[in-house]
C-alpha angles and dihedrals in degrees: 000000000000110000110263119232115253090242086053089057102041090051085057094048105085088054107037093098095069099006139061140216117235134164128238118240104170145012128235135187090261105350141050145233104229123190106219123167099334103315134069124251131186116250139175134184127254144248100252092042092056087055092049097054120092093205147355092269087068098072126088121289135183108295090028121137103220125182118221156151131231111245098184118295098004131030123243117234107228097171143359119227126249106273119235087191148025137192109191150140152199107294104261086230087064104248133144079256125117120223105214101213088174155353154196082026122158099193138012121209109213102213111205115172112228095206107078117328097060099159124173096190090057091058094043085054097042089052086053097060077046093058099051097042098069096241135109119262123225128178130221126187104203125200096040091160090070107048132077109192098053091149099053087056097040079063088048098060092036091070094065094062143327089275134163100254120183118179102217142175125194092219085068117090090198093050093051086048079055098067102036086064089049093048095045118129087353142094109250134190133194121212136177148101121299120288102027089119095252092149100044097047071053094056085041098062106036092049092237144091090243094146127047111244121175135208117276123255106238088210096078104355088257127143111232090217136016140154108337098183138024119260140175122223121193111205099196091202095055085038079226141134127209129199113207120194153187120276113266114238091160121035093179084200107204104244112223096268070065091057092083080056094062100022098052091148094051098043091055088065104041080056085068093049116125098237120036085224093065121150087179101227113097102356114125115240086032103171083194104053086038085059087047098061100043081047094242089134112024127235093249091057103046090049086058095051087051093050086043086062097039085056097044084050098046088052098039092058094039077055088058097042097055088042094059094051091060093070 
């Protein structure tokens, strides 16, 4: 099993004598698939737990550590463990609410086909749910074997950030042993729009048709059907778990008004700045630099807030250029 992260663990300590730690896999109307010792069990939450959450992104969701006891044919979820990250977004009905897609995840593989919906704003939107979620991003440029101008793309990407980018088909050996080597002894998620061939990179790795992947229109290069839930894998010879899930249609990026929303701990201190106008980054009286330097926000955190800003700006200036230019 993936080595489990000493606050994981202390947080497990005051209950291992009558409870047990188990992963969740899968995630069901009222109940959930929990990894536990190398077989799945059936747990639910309890009573008490559902009075204690402020929202629904509060239960457990796929990734999550969750503490509980067996009662019979199916475990009871009494916490979640803290998490170390999460993937989320703007709820798609338009609250103030999150959706968790994700959790506890080390890197996230952002899918983008190269065959025709090659779309640099989706990946900028899609590296902005990364940053903020406290994981790597990777990028994978699926369908290489139908493309010709990799390497004009691959620029293009490379513009964004400074970002790990890997051009891949599933029909090369080399490039699935690729990413084997990438998703070893980590959590891994793939995200991405339909048809860009996530579950079948999926299929690829793990050696089975564990996910239902159906033939391409040649119409407009779409699968008919993909991943419809989300769902964890663990491969015991990459001591690895993946995290498939459902193709994006609406990324509901936050905007960076959003930013206070995923950066709470950022945004408390930027409360405390000097000047209301702070970039935090030479001001005097800076509360967040300040916090930088006593270790209170790492530096890894606070470089992805700032990339999170520099993406909301960039799209909010091409909207208003192509705004402009439809006048």
């Amino acid at each position: 099993m993936i080595e489990l992260r000493n606050e994981i663990l202390r947080e497990y300590e005051p209950y291992k004598e009558d409870m047990l730690l188990g992963r969740i896999t899968n995630v069901h109307r009222e109940m959930y698939d929990c990894l536990y010792s190398g077989k799945e069990v059936k747990v639910k939450v309890s009573g008490r737990f559902s009075y204690t959450v402020f929202g629904t992104a509060d239960y457990p969701a796929v990734g999550d550590y969750v503490i509980f006891k067996m009662e019979g044919e199916y475990g009871i979820i009494h916490k979640v463990c803290s998490r170390y990250s999460e993937l989320s977004r703007s709820d798609v009905g338009g609250t103030s609410n999150r959706q968790v897609m994700a959790v506890n995840v080390d890197i996230v593989f952002i899918c983008v086909s190269l065959n025709i919906d090659f779309n640099i704003k989706k990946i900028n939107e899609l590296l902005a749910l990364v940053y903020s979620s406290n994981a790597k991003p990777v990028v994978l440029l699926t369908k290489s074997d139908l493309c010709d101008n990799i390497d004009k793309k691959i620029d293009s990407v490379k513009e964004i950030d400074d970002l790990e980018i890997y051009p891949i088909s599933v029909y090369f050996k080399e490039d699935i042993n690729l990413v084997k080597q990438l998703i070893k002894n980590n959590t891994s998620v793939f995200l991405g729009a339909s048809g860009v061939g996530k579950s079948t990179l999926v299929n690829k790795i793990t050696g089975k048709d564990e996910l239902k992947t159906n033939t391409i229109r040649e119409s407009d290069s779409q699968g008919r059907h993909t991943t419809v839930n989300r769902q964890l894998f663990y491969l015991t010879d990459l001591d690895a778990a993946i995290i498939d899930t459902p193709g994006i249609r609406t990324i509901n990026v936050f905007t960076v008004d959003d930013l206070d929303v995923h950066y709470k701990d950022i945004a408390m201190y930027a409360s405390k700045c000097k000047f209301n106008n702070c970039t935090h980054k030479h001001e005097p009286m800076c509360a967040v630099q300040e916090a930088l330097k006593e270790g209170k926000i790492t530096e890894e955190r606070f470089k992805n807030y700032l990339k999170n800003i520099k993406i909301s700006e960039y799209n909010r200036k091409r909207d208003a250029i192509r705004r402009s230019r439809k006048r």
